[in-house]
MARBAZA-982306 format. One record per residue: residue number from 1; x, y, z of N, C-alpha, C in turn. Coordinates in Angstrom, 3 decimals. Example, Ala and Ser with C-alpha at 12.3 -4.5 7.8 and 13.67 -1.06 7.14 Angstrom:
residues 2
{seq = 1; n_xx = 13.190; n_yy = -5.690; n_zz = 7.800; ca_xx = 12.300; ca_yy = -4.500; ca_zz = 7.800; c_xx = 13.200; c_yy = -3.300; c_zz = 7.800}
{seq = 2; n_xx = 12.850; n_yy = -2.250; n_zz = 7.080; ca_xx = 13.670; ca_yy = -1.060; ca_zz = 7.140; c_xx = 12.900; c_yy = 0.030; c_zz = 7.870}
END
This chain:
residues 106
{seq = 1; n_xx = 38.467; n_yy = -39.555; n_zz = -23.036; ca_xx = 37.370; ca_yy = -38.682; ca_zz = -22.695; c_xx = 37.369; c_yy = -38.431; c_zz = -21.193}
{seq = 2; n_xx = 36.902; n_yy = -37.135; n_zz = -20.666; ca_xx = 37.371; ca_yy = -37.200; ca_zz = -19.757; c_xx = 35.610; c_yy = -37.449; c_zz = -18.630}
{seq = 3; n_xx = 35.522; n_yy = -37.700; n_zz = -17.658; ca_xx = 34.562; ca_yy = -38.491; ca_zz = -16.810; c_xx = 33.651; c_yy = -37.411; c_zz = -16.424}
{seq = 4; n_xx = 32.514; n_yy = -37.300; n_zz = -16.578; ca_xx = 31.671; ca_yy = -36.894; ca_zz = -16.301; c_xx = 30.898; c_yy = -36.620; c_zz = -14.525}
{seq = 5; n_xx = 31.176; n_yy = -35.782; n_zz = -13.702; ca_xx = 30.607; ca_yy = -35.869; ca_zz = -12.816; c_xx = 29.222; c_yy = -36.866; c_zz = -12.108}
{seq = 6; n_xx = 29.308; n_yy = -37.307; n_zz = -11.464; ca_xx = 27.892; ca_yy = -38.179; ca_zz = -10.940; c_xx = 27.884; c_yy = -37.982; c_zz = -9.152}
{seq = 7; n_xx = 26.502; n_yy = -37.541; n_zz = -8.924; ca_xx = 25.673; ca_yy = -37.427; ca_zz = -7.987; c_xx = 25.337; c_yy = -38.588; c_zz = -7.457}
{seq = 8; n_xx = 25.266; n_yy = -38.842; n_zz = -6.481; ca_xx = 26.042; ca_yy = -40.344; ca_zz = -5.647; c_xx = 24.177; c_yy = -41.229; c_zz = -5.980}
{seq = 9; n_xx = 22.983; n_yy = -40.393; n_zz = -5.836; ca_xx = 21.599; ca_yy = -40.944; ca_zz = -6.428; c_xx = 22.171; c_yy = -41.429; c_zz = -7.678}
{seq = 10; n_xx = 22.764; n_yy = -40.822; n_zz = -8.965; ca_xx = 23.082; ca_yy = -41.756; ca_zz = -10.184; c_xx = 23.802; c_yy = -42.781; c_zz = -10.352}
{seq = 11; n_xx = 25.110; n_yy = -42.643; n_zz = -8.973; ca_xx = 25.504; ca_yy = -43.589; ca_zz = -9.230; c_xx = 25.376; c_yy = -45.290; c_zz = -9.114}
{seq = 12; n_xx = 24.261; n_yy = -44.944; n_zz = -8.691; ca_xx = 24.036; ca_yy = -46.750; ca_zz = -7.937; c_xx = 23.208; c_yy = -47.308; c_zz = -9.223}
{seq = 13; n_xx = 22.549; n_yy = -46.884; n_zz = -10.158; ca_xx = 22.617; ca_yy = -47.562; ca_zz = -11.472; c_xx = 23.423; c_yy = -47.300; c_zz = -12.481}
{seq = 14; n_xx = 24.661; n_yy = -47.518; n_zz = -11.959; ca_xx = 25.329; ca_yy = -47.856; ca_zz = -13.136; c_xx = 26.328; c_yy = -49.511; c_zz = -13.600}
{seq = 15; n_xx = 25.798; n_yy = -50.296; n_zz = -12.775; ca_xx = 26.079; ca_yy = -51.588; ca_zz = -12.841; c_xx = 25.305; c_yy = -52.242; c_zz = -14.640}
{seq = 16; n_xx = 26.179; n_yy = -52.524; n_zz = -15.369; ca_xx = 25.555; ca_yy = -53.318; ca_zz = -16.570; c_xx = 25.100; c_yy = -54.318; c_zz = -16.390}
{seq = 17; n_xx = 25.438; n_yy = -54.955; n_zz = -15.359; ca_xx = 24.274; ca_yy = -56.214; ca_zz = -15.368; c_xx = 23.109; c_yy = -56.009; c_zz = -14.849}
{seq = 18; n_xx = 22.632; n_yy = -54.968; n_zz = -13.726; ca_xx = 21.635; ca_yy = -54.437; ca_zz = -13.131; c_xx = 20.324; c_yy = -53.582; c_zz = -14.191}
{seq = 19; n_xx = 21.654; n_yy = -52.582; n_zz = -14.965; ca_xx = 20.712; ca_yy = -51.931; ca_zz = -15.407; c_xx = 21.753; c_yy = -51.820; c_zz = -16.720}
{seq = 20; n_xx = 20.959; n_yy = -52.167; n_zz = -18.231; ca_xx = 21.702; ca_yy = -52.706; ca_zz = -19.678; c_xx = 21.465; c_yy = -50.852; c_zz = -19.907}
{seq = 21; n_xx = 21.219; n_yy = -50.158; n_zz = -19.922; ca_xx = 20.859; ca_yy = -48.580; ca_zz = -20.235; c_xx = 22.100; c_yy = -47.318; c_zz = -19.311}
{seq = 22; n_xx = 22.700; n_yy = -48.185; n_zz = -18.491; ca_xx = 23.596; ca_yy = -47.517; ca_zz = -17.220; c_xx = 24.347; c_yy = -46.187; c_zz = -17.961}
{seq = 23; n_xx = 24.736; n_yy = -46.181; n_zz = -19.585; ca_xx = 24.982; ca_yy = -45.404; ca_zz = -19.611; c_xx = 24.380; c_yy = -43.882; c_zz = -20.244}
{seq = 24; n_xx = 23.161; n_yy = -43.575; n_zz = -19.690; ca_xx = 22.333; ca_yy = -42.710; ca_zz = -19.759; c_xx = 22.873; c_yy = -41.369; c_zz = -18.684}
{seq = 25; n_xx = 22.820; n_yy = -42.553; n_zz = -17.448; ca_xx = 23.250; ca_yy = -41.773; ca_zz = -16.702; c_xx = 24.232; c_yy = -41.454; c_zz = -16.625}
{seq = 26; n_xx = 24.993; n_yy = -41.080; n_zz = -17.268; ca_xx = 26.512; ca_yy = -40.175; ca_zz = -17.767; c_xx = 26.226; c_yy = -39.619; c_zz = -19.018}
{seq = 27; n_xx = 25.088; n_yy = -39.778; n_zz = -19.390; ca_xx = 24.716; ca_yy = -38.660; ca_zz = -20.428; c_xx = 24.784; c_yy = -37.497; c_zz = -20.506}
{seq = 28; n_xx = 25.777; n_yy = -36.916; n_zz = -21.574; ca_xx = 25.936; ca_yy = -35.123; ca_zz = -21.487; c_xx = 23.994; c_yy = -34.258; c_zz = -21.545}
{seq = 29; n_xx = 23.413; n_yy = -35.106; n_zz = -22.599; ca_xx = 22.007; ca_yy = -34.780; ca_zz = -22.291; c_xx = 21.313; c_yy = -35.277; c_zz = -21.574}
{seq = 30; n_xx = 21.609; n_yy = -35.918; n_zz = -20.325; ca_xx = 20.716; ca_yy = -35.874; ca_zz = -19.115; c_xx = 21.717; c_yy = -35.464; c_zz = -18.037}
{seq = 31; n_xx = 21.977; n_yy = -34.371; n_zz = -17.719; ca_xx = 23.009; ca_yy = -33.566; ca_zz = -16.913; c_xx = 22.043; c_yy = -33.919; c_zz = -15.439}
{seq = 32; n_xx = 23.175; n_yy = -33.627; n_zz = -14.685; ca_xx = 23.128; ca_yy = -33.970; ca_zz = -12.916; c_xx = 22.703; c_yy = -32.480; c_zz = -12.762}
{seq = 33; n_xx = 22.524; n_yy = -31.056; n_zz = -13.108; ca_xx = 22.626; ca_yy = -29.760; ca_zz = -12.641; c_xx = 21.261; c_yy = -28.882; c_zz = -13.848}
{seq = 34; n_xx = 20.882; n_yy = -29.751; n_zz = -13.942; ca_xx = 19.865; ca_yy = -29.562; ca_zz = -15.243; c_xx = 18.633; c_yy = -30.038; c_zz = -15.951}
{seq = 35; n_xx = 17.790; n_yy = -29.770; n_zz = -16.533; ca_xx = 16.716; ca_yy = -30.579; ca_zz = -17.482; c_xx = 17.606; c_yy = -31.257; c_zz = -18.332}
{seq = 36; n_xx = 17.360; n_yy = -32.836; n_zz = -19.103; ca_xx = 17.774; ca_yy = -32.885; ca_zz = -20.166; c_xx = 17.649; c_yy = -32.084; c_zz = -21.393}
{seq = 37; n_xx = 18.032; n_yy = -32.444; n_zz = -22.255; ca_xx = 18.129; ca_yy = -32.003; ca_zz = -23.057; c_xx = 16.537; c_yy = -32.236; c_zz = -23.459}
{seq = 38; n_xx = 15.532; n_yy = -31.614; n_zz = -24.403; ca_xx = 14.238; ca_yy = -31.769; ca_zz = -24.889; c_xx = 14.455; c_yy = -32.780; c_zz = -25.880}
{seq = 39; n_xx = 13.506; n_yy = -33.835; n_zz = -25.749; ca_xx = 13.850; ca_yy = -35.154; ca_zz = -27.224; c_xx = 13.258; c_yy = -34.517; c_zz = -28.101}
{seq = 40; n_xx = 12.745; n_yy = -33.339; n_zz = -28.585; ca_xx = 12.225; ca_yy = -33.050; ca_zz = -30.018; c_xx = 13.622; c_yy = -32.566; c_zz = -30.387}
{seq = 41; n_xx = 14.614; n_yy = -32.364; n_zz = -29.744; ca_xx = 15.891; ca_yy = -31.520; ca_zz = -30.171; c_xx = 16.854; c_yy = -33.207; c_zz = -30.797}
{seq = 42; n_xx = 16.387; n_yy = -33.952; n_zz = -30.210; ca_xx = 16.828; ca_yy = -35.165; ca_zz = -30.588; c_xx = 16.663; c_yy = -36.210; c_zz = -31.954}
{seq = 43; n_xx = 15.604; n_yy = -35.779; n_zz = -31.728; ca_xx = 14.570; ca_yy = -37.084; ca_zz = -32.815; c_xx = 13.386; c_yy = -35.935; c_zz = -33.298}
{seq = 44; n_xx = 14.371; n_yy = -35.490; n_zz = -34.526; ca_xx = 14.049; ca_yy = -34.370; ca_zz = -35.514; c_xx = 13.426; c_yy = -34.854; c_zz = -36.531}
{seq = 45; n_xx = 12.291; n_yy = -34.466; n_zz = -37.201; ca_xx = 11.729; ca_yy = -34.999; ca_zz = -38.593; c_xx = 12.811; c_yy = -35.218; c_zz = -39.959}
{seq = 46; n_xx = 12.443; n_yy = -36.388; n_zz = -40.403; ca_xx = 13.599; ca_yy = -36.883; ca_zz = -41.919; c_xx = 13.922; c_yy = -36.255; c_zz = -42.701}
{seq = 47; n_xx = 15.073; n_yy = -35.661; n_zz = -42.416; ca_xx = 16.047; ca_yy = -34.741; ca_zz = -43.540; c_xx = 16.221; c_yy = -33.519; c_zz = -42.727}
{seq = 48; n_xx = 16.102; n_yy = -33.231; n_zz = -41.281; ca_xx = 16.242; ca_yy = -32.242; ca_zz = -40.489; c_xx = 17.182; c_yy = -32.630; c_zz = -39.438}
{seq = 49; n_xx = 18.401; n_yy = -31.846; n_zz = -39.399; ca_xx = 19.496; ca_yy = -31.806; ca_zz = -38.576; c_xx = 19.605; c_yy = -31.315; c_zz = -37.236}
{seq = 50; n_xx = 19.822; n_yy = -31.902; n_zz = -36.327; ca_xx = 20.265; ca_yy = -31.458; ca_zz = -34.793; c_xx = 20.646; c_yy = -29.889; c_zz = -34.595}
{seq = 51; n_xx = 20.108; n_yy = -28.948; n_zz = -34.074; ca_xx = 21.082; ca_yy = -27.897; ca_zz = -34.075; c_xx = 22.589; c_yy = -27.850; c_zz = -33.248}
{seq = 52; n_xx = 23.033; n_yy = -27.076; n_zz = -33.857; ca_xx = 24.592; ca_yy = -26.790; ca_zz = -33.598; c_xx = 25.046; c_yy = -27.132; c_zz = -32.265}
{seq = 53; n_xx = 23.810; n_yy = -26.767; n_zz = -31.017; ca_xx = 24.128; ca_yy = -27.060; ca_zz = -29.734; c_xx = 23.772; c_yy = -28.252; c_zz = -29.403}
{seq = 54; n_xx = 23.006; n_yy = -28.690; n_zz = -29.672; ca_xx = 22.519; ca_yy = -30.069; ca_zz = -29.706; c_xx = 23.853; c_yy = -31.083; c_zz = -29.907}
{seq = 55; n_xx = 24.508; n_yy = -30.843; n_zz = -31.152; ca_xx = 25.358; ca_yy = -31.941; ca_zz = -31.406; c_xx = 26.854; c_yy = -31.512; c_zz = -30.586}
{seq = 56; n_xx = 26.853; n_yy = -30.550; n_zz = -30.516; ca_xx = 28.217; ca_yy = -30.342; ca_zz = -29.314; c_xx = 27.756; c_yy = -30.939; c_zz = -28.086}
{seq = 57; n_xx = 26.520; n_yy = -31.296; n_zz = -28.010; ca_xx = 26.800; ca_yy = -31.895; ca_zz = -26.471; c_xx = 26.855; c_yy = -33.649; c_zz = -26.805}
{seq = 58; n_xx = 26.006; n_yy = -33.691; n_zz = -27.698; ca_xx = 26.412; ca_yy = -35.226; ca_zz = -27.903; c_xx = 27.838; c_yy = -35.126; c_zz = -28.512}
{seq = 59; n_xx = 29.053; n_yy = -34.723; n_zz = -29.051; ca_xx = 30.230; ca_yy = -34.796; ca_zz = -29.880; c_xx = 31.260; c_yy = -34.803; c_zz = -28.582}
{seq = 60; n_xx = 30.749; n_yy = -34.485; n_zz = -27.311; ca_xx = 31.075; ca_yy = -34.097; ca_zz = -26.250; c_xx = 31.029; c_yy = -34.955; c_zz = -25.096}
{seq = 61; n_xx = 29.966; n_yy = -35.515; n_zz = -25.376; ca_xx = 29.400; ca_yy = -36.596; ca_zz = -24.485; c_xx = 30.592; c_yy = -37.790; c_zz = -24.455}
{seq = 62; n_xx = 30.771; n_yy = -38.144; n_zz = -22.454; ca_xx = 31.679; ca_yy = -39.301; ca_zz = -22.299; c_xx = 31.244; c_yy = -40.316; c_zz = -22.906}
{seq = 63; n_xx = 29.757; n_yy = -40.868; n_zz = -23.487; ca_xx = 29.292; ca_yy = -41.664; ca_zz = -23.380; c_xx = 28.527; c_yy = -41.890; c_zz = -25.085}
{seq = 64; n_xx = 29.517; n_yy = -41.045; n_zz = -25.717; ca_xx = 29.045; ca_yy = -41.226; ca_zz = -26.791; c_xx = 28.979; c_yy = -42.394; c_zz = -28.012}
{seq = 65; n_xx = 29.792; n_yy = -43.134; n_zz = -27.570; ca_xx = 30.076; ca_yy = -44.798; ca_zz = -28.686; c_xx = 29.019; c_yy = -45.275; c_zz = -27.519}
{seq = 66; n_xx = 28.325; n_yy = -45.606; n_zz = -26.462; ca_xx = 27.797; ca_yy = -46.274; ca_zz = -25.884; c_xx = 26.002; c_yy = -45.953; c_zz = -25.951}
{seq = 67; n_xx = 26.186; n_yy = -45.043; n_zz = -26.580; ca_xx = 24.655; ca_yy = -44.141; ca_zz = -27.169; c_xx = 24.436; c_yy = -44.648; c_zz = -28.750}
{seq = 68; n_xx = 25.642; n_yy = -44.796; n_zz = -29.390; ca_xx = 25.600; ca_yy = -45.051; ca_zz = -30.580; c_xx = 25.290; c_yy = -46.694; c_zz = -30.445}
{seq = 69; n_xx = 25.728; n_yy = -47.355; n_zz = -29.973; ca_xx = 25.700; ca_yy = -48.639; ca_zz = -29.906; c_xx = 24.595; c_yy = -49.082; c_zz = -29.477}
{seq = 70; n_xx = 23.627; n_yy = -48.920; n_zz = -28.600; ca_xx = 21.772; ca_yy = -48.800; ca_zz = -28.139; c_xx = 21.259; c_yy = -48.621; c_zz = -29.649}
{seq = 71; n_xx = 21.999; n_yy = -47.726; n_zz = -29.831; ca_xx = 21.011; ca_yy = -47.379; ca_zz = -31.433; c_xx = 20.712; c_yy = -48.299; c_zz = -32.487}
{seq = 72; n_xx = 22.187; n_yy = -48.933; n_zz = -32.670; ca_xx = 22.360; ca_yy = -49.996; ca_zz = -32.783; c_xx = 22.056; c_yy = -51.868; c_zz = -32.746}
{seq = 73; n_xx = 21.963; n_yy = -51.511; n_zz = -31.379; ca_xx = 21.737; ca_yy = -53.027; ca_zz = -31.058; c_xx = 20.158; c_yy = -52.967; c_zz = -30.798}
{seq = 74; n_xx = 19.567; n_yy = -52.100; n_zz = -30.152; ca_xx = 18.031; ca_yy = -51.796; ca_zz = -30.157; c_xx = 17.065; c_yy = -51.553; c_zz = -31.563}
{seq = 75; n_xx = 18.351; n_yy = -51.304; n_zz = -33.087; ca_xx = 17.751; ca_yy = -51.036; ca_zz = -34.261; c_xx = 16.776; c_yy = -49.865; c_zz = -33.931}
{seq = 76; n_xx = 17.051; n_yy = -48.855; n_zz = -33.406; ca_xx = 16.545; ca_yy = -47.806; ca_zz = -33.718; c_xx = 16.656; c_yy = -47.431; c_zz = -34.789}
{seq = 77; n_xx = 15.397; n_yy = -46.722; n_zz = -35.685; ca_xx = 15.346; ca_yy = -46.160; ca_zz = -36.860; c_xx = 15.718; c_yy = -44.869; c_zz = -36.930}
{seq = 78; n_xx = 15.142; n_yy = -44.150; n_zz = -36.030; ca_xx = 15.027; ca_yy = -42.632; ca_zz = -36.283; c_xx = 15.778; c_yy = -41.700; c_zz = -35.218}
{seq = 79; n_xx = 15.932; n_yy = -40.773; n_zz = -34.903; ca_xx = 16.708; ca_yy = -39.756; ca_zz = -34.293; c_xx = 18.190; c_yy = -39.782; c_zz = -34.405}
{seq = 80; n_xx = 18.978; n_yy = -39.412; n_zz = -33.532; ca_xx = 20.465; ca_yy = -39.345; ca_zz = -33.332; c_xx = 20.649; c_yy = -39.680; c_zz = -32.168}
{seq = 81; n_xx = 21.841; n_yy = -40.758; n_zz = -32.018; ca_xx = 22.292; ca_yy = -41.608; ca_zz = -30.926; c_xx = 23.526; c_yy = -41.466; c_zz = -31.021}
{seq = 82; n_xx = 24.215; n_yy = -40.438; n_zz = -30.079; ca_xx = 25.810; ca_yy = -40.191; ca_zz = -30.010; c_xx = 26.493; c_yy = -39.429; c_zz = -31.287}
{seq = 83; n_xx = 25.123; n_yy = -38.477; n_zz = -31.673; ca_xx = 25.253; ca_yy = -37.039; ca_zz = -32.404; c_xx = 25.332; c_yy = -37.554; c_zz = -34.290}
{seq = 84; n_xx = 24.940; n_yy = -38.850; n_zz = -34.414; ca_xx = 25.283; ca_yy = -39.762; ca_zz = -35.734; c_xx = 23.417; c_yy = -39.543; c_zz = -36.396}
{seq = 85; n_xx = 23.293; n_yy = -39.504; n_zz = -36.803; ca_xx = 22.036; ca_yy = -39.423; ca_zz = -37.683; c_xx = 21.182; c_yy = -40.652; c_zz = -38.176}
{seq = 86; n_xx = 19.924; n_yy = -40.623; n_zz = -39.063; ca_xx = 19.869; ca_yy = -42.234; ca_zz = -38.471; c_xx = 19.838; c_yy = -42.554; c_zz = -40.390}
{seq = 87; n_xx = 20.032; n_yy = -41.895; n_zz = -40.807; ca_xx = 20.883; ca_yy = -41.717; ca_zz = -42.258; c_xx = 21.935; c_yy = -42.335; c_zz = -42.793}
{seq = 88; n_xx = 23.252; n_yy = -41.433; n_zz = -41.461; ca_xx = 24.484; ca_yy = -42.230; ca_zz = -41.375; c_xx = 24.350; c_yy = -43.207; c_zz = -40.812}
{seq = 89; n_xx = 23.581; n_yy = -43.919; n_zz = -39.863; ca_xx = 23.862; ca_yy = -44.867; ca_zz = -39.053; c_xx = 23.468; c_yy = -46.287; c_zz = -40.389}
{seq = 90; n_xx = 22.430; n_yy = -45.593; n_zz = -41.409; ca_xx = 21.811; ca_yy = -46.715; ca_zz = -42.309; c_xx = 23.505; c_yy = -46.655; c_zz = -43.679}
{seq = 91; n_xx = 24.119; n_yy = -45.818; n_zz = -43.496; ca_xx = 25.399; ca_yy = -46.040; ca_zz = -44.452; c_xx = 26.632; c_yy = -46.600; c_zz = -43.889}
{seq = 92; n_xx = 26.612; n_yy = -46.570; n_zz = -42.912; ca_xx = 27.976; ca_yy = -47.173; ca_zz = -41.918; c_xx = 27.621; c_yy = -48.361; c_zz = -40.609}
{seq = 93; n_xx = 28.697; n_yy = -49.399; n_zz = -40.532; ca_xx = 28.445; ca_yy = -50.367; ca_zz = -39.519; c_xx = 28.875; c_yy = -49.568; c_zz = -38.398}
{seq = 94; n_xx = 28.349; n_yy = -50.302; n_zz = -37.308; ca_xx = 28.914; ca_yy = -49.840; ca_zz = -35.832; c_xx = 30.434; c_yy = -49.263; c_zz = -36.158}
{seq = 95; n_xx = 31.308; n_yy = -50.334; n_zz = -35.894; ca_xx = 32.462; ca_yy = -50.357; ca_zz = -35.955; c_xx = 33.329; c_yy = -48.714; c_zz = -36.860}
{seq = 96; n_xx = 32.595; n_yy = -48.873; n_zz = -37.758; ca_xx = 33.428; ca_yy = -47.466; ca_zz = -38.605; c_xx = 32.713; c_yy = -46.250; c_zz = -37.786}
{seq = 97; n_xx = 31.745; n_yy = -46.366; n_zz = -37.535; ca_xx = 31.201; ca_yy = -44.983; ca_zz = -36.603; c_xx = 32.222; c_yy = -44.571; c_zz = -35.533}
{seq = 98; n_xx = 32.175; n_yy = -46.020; n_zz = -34.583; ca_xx = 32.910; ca_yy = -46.270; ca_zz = -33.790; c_xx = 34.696; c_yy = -45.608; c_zz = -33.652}
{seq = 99; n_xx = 34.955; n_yy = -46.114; n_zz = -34.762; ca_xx = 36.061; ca_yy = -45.591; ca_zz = -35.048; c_xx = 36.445; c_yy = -44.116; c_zz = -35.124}
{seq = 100; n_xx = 35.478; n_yy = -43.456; n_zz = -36.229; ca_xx = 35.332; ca_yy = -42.327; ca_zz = -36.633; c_xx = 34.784; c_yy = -41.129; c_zz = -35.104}
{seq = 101; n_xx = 34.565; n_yy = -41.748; n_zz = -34.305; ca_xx = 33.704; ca_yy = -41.018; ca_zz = -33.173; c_xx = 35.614; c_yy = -40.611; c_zz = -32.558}
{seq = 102; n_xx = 36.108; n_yy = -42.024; n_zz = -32.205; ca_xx = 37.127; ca_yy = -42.057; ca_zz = -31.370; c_xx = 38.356; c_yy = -41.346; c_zz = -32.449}
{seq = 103; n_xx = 38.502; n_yy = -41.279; n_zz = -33.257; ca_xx = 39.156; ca_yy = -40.032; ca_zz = -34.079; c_xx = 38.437; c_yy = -38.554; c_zz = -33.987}
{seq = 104; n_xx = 37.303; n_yy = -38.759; n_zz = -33.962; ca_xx = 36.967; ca_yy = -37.336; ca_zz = -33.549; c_xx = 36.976; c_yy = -36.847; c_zz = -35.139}
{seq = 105; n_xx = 35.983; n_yy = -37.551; n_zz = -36.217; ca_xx = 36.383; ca_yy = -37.396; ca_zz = -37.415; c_xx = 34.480; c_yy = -37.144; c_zz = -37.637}
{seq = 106; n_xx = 33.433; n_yy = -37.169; n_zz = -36.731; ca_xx = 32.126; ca_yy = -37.221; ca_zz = -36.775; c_xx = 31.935; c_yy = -36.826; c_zz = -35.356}
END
């Protein structure tokens, strides 16, 4: 994947021991040149899908197994974390997401 620009203000939290969230800030939806992305575009009501632009930026995102994995380890229930649904996330372990992200197969 290729590295995401950072604005020298973002970069000083990105230490994981400082700050366990560091990779937000390389989030394709929280851009250095921009608003984020709106979280209602995120964390959509049950059985309602991301639109089309929405998930190209997370499918896109450097930081996308590291969004999925918060989701994860925080047991989030609801929205999409690294463009995965919280549907799929309840049918598949980390690891096969994981996989499937880095094939570029989801």
């Amino acid at each position: 994947m290729s590295p995401h620009p950072q604005s020298p203000s973002r970069r000083a939290g990105r230490n994981p021991d400082d700050n366990p969230q560091w990779w937000v800030l390389d989030a394709a939806c929280y851009p250095d040149d921009g608003p984020p992305v709106p979280i209602d575009e995120l964390f959509v009501d049950a059985g309602k899908t991301i639109s089309p632009e929405t998930y190209e930026t997370c499918r896109t995102c450097p930081v996308r197994v590291q969004c999925l994995q918060w989701a994860y380890t925080q047991n989030i229930k609801i929205g999409y974390f690294g463009g995965v649904s919280s549907g799929i996330r309840r049918r598949h372990r980390l690891d096969e997401l994981t996989a499937m992200i880095e094939a570029d197969q989801i």
